[in-house]
C-alpha positions in Angstrom: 0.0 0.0 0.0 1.6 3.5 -0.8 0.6 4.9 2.2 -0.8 3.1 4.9 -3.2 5.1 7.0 -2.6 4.4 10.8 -6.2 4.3 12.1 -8.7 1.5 13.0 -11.1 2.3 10.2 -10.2 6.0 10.3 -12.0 8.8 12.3 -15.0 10.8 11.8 -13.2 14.1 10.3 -11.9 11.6 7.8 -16.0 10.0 7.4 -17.1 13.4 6.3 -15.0 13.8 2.9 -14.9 9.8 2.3 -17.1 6.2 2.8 -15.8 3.1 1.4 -18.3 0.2 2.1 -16.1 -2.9 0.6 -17.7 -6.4 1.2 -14.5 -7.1 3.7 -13.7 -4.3 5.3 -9.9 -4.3 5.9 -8.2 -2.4 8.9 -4.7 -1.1 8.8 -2.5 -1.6 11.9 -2.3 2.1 13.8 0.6 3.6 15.7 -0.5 3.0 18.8 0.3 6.6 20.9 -1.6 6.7 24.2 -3.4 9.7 25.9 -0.4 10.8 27.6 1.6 10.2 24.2 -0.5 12.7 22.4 -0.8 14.7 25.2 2.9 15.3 25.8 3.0 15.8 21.5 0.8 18.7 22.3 2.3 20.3 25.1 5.9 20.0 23.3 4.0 22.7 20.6 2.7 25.1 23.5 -0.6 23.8 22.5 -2.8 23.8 26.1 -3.8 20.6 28.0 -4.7 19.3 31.0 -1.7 19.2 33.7 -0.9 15.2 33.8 1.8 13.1 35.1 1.9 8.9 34.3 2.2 6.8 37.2 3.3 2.8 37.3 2.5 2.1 40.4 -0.1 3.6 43.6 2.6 5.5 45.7 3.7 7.3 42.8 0.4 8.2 41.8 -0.3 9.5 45.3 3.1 11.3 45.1 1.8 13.4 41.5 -1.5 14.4 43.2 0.5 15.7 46.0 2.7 17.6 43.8 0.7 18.6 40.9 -1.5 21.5 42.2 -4.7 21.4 40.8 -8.5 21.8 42.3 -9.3 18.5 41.8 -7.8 15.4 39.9 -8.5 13.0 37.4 -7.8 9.8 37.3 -7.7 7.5 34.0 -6.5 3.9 33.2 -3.9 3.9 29.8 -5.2 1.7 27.8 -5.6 2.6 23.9 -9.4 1.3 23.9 -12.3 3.7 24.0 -15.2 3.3 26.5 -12.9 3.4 29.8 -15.1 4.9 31.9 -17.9 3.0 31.7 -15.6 0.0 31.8 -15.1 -2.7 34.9 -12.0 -4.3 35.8 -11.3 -8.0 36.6 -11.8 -7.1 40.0 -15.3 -6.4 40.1 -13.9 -2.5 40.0 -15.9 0.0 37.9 -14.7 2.4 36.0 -11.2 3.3 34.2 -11.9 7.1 35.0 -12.1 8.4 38.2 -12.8 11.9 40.0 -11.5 12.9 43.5 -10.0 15.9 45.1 -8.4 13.9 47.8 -4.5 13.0 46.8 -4.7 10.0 49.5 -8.0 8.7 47.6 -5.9 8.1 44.8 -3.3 5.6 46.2 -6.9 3.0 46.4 -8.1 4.1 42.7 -5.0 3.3 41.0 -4.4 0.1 43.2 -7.6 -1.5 41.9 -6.8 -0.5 38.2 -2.8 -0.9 37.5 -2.2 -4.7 37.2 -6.1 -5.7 36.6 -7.3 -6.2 33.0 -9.9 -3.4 32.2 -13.2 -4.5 30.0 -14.9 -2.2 27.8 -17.2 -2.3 24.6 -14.0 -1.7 22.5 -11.6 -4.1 24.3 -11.1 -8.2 23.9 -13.3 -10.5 25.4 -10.8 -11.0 28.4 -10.1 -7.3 28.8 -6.7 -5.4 29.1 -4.3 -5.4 31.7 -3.5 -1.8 32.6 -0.2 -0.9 33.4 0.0 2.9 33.4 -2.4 5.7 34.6 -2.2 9.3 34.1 -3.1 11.6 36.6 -3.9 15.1 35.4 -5.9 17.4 36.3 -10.0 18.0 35.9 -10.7 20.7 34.6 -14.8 22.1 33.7 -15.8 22.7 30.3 -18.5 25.5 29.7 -18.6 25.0 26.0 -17.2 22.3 23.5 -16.4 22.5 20.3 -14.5 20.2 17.5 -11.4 21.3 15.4 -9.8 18.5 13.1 -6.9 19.0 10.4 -6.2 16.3 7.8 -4.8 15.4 4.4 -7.7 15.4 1.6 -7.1 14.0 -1.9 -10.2 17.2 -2.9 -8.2 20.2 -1.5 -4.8 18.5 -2.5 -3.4 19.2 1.0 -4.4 19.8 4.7 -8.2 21.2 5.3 -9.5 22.3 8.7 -13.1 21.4 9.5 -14.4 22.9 12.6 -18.0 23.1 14.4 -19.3 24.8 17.0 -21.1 21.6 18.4 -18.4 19.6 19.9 -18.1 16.7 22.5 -20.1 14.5 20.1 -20.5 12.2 17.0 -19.4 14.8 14.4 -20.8 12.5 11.6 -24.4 13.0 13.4 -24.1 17.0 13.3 -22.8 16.1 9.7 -26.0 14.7 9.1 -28.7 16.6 11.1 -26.8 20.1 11.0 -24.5 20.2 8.0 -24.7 24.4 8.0 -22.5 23.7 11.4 -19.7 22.3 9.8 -16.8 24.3 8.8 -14.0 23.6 6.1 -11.0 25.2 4.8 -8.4 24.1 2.5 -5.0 25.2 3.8 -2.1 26.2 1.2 1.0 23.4 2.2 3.4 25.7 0.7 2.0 29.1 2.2 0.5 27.6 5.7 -2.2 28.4 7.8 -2.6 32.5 8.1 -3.4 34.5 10.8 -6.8 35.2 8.9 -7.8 31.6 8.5 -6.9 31.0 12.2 -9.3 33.3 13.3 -12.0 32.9 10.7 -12.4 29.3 12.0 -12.2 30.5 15.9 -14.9 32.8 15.0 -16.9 29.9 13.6 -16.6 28.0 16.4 -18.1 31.0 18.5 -14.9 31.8 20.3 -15.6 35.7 21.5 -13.3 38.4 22.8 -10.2 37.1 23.7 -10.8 33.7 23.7 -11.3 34.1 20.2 -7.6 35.3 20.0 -6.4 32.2 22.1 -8.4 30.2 20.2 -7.2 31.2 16.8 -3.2 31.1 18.4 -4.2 27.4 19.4 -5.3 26.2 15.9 -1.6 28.1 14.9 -0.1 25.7 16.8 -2.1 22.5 15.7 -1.1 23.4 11.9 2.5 23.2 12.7 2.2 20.1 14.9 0.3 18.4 12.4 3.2 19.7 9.7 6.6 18.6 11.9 4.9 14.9 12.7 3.9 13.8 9.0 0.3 13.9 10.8 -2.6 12.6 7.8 -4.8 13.8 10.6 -5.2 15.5 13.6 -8.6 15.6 15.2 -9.4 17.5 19.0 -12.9 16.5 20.3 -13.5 18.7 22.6 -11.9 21.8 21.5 -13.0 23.5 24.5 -13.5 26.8 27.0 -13.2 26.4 30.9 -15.2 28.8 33.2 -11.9 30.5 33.8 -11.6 31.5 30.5 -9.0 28.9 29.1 -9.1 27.4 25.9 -8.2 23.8 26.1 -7.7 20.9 23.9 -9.2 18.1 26.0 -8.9 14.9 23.9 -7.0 14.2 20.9 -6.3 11.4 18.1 -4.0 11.4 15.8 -2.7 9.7 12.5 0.6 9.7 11.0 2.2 8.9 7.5 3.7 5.8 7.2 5.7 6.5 4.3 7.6 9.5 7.2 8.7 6.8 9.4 12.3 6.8 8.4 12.4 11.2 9.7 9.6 10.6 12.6 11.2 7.7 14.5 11.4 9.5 17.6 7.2 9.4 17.3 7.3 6.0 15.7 9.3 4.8 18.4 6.4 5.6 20.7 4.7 2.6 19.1 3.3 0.8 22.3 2.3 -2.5 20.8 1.7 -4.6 23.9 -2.2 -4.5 22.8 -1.7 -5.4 19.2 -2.0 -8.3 17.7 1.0 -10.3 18.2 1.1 -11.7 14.1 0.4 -7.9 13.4 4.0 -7.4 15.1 5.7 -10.0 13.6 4.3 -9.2 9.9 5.6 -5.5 10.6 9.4 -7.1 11.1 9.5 -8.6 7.6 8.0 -5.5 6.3 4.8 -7.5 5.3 1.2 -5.7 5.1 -0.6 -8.2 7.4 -4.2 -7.9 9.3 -5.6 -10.6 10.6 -9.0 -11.3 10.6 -11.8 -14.1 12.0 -12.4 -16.5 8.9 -9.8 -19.7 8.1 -8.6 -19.4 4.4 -5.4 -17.8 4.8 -4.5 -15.1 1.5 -1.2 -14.5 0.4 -1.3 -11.7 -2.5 0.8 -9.0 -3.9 -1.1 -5.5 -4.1 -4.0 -4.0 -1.6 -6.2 -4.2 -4.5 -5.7 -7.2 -5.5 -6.1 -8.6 -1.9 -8.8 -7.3 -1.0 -10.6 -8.5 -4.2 -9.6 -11.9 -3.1 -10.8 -11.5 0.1 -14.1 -10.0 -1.4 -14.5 -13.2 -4.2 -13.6 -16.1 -0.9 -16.6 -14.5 0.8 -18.9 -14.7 -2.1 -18.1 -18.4 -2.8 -18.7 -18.9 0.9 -15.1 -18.8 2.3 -14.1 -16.5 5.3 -10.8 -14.9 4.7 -7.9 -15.4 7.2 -6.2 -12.4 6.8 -5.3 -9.1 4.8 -1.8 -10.0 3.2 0.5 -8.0 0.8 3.5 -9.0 0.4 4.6 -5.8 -1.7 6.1 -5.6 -5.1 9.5 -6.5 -3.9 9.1 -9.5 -2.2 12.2 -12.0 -2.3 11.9 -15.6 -1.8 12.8 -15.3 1.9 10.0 -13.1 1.9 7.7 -15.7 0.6 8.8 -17.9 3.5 8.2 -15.5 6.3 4.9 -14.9 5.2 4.3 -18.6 4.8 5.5 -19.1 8.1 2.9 -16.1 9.8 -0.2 -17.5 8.2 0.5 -21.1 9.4 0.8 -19.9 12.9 -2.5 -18.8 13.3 -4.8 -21.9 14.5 -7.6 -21.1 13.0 -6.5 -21.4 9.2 -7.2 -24.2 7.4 -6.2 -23.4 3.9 -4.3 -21.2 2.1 -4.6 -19.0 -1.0 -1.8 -17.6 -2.9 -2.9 -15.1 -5.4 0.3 -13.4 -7.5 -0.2 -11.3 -10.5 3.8 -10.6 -11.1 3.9 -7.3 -13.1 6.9 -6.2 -10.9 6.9 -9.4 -8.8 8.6 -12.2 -10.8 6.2 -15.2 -10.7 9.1 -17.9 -10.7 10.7 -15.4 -7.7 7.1 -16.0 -5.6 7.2 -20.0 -6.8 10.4 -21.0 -5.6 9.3 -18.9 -2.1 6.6 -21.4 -2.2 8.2 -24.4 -2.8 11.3 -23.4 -0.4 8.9 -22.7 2.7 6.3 -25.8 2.0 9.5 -28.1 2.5 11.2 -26.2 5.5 7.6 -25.7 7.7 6.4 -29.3 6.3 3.4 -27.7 5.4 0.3 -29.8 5.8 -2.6 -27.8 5.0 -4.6 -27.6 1.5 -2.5 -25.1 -0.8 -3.8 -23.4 -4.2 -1.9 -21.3 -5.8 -3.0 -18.7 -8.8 -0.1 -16.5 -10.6 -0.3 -14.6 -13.4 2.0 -12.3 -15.2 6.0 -12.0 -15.7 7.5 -15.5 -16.1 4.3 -17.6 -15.2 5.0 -20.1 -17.5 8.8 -20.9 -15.5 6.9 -20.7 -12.4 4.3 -22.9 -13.2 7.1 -25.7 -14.2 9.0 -25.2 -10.7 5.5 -25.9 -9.1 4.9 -28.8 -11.2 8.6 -30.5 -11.0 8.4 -29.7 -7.1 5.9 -32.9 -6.6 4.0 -31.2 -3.7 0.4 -31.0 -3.3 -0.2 -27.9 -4.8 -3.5 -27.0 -6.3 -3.2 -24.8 -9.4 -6.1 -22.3 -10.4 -6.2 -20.4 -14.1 -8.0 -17.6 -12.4 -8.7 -16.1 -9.8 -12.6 -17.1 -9.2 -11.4 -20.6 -9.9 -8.9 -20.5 -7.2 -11.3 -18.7 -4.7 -13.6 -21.9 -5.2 -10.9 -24.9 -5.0 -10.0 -23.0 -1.5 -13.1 -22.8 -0.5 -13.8 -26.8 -1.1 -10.7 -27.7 0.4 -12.3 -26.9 3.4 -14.9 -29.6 2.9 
């Protein structure tokens, strides 16, 4: 994939300018940055959030409520699922997010959290087991807005979309008050002006000088979302305090894949202790890998071309394994490791190799196949459809290689002989 967006399905500013309703929806593996991450991204640009400090363990929690000086604290499980406050913990303890002005109340909150898994609506069956919370403090919000910048293919560069009705589902407001929604395409080479800054504070109904904060905020947001390769940057609420602060309260983020070689101070940041352990492996060999619930395991070259085989299994009455590219410049050791990740997953029961070699040589992808059937004695049902530069070699090395391979002229052919190998 050129650029692979780092999102689970992408979020809501990206919903307004795009939909894509394929008949296998296929998720892309996300940097996983939590709160405190992006938090501490923020503050590094002057951009204003919450005070907050991480603990690992109750006494040091108790130690940053003592020492942060705020009103009243707030305290909140890290864990990169949504839905943590109305969660419960393995415990019988409810609730990731927690209120209290008492420092010495917090040493019991965050004994019942760090260490217990945490189950919410967005989290495994089993939960996960929280190992960090951040205490920061709680702060009021008299009015919330929403402020997202992203990359759009229809402004050729970064747009800001804004509304003045924040703190929910933007796609709703989308829908039921589209005259609330605000856009502006942003010159890359120029950058956000002082003009369009406070054109879209005004539209949020920032006044006086909150309007001016506002404005030097959204400044700020630009060049964070410039320095960090950001595809997206999205603040829900964008909001004002009693006191007259103007505060960015919750942020997500998504960041460029194709920047990782200048952002690996941000890429390093990559907590994958809640991804999917093939997902981390597949990202060592440099090979585009999601896995997914159904047991005929695809191995293809191109997103498009994969996720058309995944589509075609499910309309013959297959469930697809897994999303798997193994790129335009796989090698025959690349063959193997990717042989090697879709045999480790239990569930599959058959595998599909797909190959249309227009860069890929097709004997290059064959002798992969051959080479890793031997070395992991492969044992389940194999069909194998390649097309395109030196096919006819590849087919030979298949044929002299006397394992069970099952050939397939095309690709609704092979979808079908996978599918009744199940049988």
């Amino acid at each position: 994939m050129a650029v692979m967006w780092r999102s689970l399905g992408g979020f809501a500013a990206t919903k307004l300018f795009r939909a894509q309703t394929p008949v296998c929806s296929v998720p892309v593996r996300c940097l996983n940055l939590q709160e405190y991450q992006s938090k501490k991204l923020m503050q590094d640009f002057n951009i204003t959030v919450q005070k907050f400090k991480v603990a690992e363990n109750a006494p040091q929690a108790v130690d940053i409520a003592k020492n942060l000086n705020v009103h009243e604290f707030v305290i909140k499980a890290q864990i990169l699922a949504g839905g943590r406050g109305k969660g419960v913990f393995d415990n019988g303890y409810k609730g990731g997010v927690h209120l209290t002005k008492i420092p010495e109340e917090v040493g019991p909150m965050v004994k019942n959290m760090i260490g217990h898994k945490l189950v919410t609506k967005q989290t495994p069956k089993d939960g996960v087991t929280v190992k960090k919370v951040m205490v920061a403090e709680a702060l009021d919000i008299e009015r919330e807005t929403y402020f997202a910048i992203l990359m759009d293919r229809a402004y050729n560069g970064p747009v800001m979309v804004g509304s003045p009705m924040g703190g929910m589902d933007i796609e709703e407001v989308a829908v039921n008050n589209p005259e609330a929604i605000f856009k502006e395409g942003i010159d890359i080479m120029t950058g956000i002006t002082d003009t369009q800054a406070s054109d879209m504070a005004r539209n949020l109904g920032f006044v006086g000088d909150k309007l001016q904060e506002a404005a030097a905020q959204i400044k700020r947001l630009y060049e964070l979302f410039i320095a960090v390769d950001a595809t997206q940057v999205e603040i829900n609420p964008f909001g004002e305090t009693p006191d007259g602060r103007v505060v960015c309260f919750d942020a997500k983020m998504n960041f460029d894949d194709n920047a990782e070689f200048r952002q690996k101070e941000i890429f390093g940041l990559d907590d994958m202790s809640e991804s999917d352990p093939r997902e981390v492996e597949a990202s060592k060999h440099n090979l585009n890998y999601i896995g997914m619930d159904g047991n005929i395991a695809c191995l293809v070259n191109g997103a498009g071309l994969a996720m058309a085989t995944m589509d075609i299994i499910k309309l013959h009455g297959g469930n697809p394994a897994n999303f798997l590219d193994v790129g335009g410049g796989v090698t025959e050791q690349g063959v193997y490791n990717a042989f090697k990740l879709v045999t480790s997953d239990k569930q599959v029961k058959s595998i599909l190799v797909n190959i249309f070699g227009g860069i890929v040589n097709c004997a290059t992808i064959a002798n992969g196949i051959t080479n890793a059937c031997r070395n992991i004695h492969l044992t389940l049902p194999l069909v194998v459809r390649l097309e395109g530069t030196n096919v006819e070699a590849a087919k030979k090395i298949l044929e002299d290689s006397g394992l069970p391979i099952t050939s397939a002229t095309d690709l609704d052919s092979a979808a079908q002989k996978a599918v009744a190998s199940l049988r």
